[in-house]
ZAMARGU-4260 file (C-alpha; in steps of 0.2 Angstrom, whole numbers, plus 5000, padded with zeros to 4 digits):
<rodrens>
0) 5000/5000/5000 | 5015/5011/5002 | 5021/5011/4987 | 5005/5016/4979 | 5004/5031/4992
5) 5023/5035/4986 | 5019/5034/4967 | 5004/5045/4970 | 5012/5059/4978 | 5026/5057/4964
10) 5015/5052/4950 | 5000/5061/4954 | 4990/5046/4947 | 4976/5036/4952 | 4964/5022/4945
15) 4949/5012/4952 | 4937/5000/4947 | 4922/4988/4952 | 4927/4971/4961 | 4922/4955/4962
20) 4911/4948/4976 | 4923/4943/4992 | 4929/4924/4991 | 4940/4920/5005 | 4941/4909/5020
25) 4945/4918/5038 | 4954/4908/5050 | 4956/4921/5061 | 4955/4914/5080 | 4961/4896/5075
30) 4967/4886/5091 | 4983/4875/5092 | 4982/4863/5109 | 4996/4868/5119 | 5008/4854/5126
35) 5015/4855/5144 | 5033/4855/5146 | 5044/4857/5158 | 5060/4868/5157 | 5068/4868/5173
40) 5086/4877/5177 | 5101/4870/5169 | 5113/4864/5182 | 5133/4866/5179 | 5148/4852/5182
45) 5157/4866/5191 | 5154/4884/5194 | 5163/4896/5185 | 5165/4914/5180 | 5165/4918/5161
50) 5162/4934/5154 | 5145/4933/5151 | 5144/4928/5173 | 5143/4911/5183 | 5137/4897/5174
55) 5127/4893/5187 | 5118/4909/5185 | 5120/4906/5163 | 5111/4890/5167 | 5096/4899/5174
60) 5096/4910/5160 | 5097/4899/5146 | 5082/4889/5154 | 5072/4907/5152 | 5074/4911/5135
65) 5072/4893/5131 | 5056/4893/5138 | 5052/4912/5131 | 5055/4905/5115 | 5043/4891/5115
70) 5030/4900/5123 | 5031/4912/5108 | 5025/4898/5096 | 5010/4896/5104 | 5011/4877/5103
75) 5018/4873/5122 | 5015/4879/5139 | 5033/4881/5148 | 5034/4874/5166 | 5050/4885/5172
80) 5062/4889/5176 | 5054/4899/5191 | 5046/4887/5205 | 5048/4868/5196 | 5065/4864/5205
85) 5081/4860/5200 | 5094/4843/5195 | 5108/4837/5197 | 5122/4837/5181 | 5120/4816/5180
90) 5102/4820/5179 | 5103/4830/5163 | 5108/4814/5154 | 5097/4802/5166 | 5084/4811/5172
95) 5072/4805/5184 | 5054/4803/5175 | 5042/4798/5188 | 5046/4816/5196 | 5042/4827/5180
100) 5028/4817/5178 | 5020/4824/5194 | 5023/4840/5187 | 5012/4838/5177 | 5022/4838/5161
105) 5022/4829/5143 | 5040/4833/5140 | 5056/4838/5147 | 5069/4848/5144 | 5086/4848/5152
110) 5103/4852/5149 | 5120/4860/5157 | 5132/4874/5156 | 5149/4871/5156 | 5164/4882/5155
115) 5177/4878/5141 | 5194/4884/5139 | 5196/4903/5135 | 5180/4913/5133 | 5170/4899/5129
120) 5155/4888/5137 | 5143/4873/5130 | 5126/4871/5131 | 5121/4854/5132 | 5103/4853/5125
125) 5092/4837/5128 | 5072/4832/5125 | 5064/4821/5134 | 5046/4811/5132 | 5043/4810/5149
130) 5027/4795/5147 | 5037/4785/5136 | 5054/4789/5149 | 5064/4792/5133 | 5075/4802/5125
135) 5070/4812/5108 | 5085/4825/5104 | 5102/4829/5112 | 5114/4841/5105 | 5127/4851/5112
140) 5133/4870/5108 | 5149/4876/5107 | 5149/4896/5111 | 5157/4911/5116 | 5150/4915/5134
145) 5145/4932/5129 | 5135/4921/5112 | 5123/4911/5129 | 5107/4918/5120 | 5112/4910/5103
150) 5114/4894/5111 | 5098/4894/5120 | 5090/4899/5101 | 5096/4885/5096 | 5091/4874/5108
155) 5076/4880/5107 | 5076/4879/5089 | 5078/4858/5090 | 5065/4855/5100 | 5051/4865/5090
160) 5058/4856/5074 | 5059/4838/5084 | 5039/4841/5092 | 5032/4849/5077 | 5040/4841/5063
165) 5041/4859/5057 | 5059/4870/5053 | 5069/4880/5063 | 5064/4899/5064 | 5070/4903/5081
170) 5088/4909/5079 | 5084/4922/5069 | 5085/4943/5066 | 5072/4954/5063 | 5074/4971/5054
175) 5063/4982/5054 | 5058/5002/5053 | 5058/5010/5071 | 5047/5026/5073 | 5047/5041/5084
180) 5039/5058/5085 | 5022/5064/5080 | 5014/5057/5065 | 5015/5072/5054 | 5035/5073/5058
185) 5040/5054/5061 | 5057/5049/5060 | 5063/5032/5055 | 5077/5021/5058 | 5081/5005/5052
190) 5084/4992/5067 | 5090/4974/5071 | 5085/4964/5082 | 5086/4944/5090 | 5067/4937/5084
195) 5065/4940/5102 | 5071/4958/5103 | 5086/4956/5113 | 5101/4965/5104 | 5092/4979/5098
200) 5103/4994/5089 | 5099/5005/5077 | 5107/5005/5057 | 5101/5021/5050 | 5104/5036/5059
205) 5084/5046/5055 | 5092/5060/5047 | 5080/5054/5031 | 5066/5043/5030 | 5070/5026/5029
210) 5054/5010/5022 | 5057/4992/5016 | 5071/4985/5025 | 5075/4968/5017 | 5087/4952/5021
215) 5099/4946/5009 | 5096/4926/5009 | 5114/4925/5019 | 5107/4939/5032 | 5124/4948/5029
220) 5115/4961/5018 | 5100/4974/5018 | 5093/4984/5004 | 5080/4996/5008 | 5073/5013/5001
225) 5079/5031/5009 | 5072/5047/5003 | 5087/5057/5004 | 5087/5070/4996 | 5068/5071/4994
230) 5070/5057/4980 | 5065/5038/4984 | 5080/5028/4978 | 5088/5012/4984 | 5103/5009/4995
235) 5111/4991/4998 | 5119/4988/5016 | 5132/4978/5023 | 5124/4974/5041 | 5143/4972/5049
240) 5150/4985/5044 | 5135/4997/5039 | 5143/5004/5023 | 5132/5007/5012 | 5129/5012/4993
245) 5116/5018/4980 | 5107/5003/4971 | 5106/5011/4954 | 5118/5027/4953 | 5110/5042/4949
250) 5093/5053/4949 | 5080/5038/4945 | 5068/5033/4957 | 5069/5017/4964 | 5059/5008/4978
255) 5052/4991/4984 | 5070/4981/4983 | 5072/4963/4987 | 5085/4952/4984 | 5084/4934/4972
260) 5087/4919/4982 | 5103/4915/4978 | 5108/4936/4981 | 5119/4938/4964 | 5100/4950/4959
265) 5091/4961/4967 | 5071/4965/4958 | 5066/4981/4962 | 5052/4998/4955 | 5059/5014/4947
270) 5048/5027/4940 | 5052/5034/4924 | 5041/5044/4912 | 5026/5044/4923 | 5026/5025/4924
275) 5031/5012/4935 | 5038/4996/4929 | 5049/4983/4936 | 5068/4980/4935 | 5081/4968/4939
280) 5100/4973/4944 | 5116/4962/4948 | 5119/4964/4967 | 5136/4970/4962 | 5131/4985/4953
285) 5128/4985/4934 | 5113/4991/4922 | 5095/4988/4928 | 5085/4978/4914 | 5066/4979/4913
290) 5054/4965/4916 | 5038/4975/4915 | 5031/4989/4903 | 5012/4989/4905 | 5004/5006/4907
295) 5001/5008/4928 | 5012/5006/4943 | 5020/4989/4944 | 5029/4985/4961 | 5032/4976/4977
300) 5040/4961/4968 | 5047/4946/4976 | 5055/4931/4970 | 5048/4913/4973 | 5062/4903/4983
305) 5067/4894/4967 | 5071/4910/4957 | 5060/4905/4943 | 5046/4918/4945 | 5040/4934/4952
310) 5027/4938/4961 | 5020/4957/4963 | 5007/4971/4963 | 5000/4981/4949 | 4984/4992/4945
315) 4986/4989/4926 | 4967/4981/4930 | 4961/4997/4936 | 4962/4993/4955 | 4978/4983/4964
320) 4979/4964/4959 | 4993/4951/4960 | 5001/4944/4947 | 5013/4932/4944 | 5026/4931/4930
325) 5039/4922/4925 | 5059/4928/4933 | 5061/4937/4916 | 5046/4946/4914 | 5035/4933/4903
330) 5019/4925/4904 | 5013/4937/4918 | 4997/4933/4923 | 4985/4941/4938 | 4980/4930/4953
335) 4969/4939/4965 | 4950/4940/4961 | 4943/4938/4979 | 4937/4955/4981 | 4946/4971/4984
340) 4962/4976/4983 | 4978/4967/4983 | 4995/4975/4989 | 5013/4968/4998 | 5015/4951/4992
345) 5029/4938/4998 | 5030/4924/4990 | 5033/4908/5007 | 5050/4900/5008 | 5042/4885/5006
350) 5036/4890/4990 | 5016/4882/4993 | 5010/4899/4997 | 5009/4919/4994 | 5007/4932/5008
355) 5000/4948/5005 | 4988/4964/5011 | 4969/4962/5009 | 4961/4979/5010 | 4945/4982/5011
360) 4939/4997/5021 | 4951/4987/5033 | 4969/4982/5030 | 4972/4961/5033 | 4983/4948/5031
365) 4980/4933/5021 | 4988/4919/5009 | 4982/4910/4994 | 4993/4898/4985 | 5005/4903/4969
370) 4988/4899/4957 | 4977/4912/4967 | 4966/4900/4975 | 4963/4892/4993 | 4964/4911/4999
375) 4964/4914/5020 | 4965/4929/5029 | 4974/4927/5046 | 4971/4944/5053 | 4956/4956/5059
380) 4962/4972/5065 | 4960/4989/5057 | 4976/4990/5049 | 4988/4975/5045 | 4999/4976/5032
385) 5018/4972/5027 | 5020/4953/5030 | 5036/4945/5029 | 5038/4926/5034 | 5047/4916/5046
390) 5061/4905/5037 | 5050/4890/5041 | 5037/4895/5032 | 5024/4894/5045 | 5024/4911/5052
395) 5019/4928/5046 | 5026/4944/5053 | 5019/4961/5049 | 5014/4978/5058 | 4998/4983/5064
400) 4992/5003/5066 | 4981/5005/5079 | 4967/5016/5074 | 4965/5034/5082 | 4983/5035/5088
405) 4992/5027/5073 | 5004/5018/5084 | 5013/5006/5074 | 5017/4988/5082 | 5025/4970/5076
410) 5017/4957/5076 | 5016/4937/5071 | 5002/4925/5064 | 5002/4905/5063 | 4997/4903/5045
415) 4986/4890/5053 | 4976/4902/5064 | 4977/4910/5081 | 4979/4925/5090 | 4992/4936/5083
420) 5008/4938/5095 | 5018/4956/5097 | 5033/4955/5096 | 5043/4967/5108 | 5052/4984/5103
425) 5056/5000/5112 | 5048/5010/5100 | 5034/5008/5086 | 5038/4999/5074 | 5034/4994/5054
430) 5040/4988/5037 | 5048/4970/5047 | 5059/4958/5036 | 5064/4941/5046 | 5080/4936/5043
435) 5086/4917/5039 | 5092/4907/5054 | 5110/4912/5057 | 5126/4903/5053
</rodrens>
């Protein structure tokens, strides 16, 4: 919806036409049964100091954001680490069923903290059924001290994937647009952040408006628009360093970026000539080719995680559609005909499905599959727009406005229904992009 604000104000254009009656399928307040399980401290062979503090007190820690991260799931119900009790070190490998299972629990997670030489601890991570009085997943974590959370990601990470049969999405970033100030004088930074906002900084420094941070498939990269210079252009970011550089050198106006899978492209908007087509670019630099020239604003592409087509927004049809075409700009064909209008679609990692913004008088999330059909809406708020998926495919993140105040807010969807989760930042948020899991 953005863009189509943007090209307005640049374009001074606008177009509208009837819909078709609404076809669609709200799964909005869909329930998952939650599974009990109990996370209790993790105990250490010997106490020792690191520089992240005492293992003992690192074992405690970890145990929290293990159980933080599966409660933000919304598929268990954490016992712990506060008020279930503790084990011994032996225990972590042999643990003691019958007493977990008068806690109450269907599973068990236990696990140490040991310092290594240097700077360095492991994390031992182990899943236990506690009925059957087996063990389902061990692994062990080699960090820095200072890298604890990392290795509680990730052990929270294998036992999602071990009880869900779903991937990994834990260990992950999230960048995102953070917002201050009144609404007719906001000002935007990028930031980063852990998926669940710990580590937060800021990339971008506010001194010009900043929209549509997005991953490079490696996470090492962003592109995103600045309008800098009161003219919307592109910029490419290293995240470590924070050099950046211009997309496409020179005065054209560029917007709505997002790398190709493999990050050698990067498919993008520019205005030229009171239209809005889109283009392609090596990462690298080089000369921007044109996949698009019908007469409207085409924009807000994204690749499918093969690379072999594109999926994006247009008003060629009078009103904003999807449409798919093919990664070099054939066979382009629209896919939206539920009713409404069609804006920000992601196409999922898994490939089986396409995010997107539903607006009609309110602004929803939904997905349909690459064909256009089996379309969902998993929000109903007044205004959600923006999504961006999880790298398991199973969530959806995007931001929410709240009405009267404008107050901008992250959240997540199951695509299988559910209450929408925030996900905590110290200031409003919008425009989120989840990275993949880390290296």
């Amino acid at each position: 919806m953005k863009y189509f604000a943007l090209l307005a104000a640049l374009l001074a254009s606008s177009a509208s036409a009837q819909d078709a009656p609404p076809i669609e399928v709200n799964v909005v307040g869909g329930v998952n049964a939650q599974a009990a399980i109990a996370v209790p401290p993790m105990p250490t062979p010997a106490p020792a100091d690191t520089p992240a503090g005492g293992t003992t007190a690192l074992g405690r820690q970890v145990a929290g954001v293990i159980a933080s991260d599966l409660r933000s799931t919304g598929r268990f119900t954490p016992l712990g680490p506060d008020g279930i009790g503790g084990y011994s070190f032996a225990e972590a490998s042999a643990p003691t069923y019958a007493r977990w299972r008068s806690a109450g629990a269907a599973q068990l997670v236990a696990g140490y903290v040991e310092a290594r030489g240097g700077d360095r601890i492991t994390v031992g991570c182990y899943l236990y059924d506690i009925a059957a009085g087996r063990e389902l997943a061990h692994q062990g974590f080699a960090v820095a001290a200072t890298d604890w959370r990392r290795a509680a990601h990730k052990c929270a990470d294998t036992i999602y994937a071990r009880l869900t049969g779903e991937g990994a999405f834990l260990d992950t970033k999230i960048v995102y647009v953070a917002e201050t100030g009144p609404k007719n004088r906001r000002v935007k930074r990028i930031a980063i952040m852990d998926s669940d906002g710990s580590g937060h900084r800021f990339l971008t420094t506010g001194s010009s408006t900043v929209t549509t941070p997005r991953f490079s498939p490696r996470g090492d990269r962003l592109v995103y628009m600045t309008t800098a210079g009161r003219r919307p252009r592109v910029m490419i970011m290293d995240v470590a360093s924070g050099s950046e550089r211009s997309l496409v050198p020179g005065l054209a106006l560029t917007f709505a970026p997002r790398f190709s899978p493999d990050g050698r492209r990067v498919v993008f908007s520019m205005a030229s000539g009171g239209n809005t087509d889109i283009y392609v670019v090596d990462a690298d630099g080089g000369t921007p080719r044109r996949l698009t020239s019908t007469p409207g604003a085409d924009t807000s592409p994204s690749y499918s995680p093969d690379g072999s087509q594109i999926v994006f927004e247009s008003d060629r049809s009078g009103t904003q559609q999807l449409y798919v075409m093919n990664a070099d700009g054939s066979d382009q064909r629209r896919i939206s005909f539920g009713g409404g209008r069609y804006a920000s679609p992601v196409w999922s990692p898994r490939g089986n499905l396409i995010a997107f913004t539903k607006i009609t008088g309110q602004f929803r999330i939904g997905v349909m599959s690459p064909s256009g059909g089996g379309e969902r809406i998993l929000t109903d708020a007044w205004q959600d727009e923006g999504p961006s998926w999880a790298p398991n495919g199973q969530f959806v993140m995007f931001n929410r406005t709240r009405q009267g105040s404008g107050q901008t807010s992250l959240y997540a969807v199951n695509i299988n229904g559910g209450d929408p989760r925030r996900l905590p930042t110290p200031q409003d948020g919008s425009d989120p992009s989840w990275s993949p899991l880390q290296r």
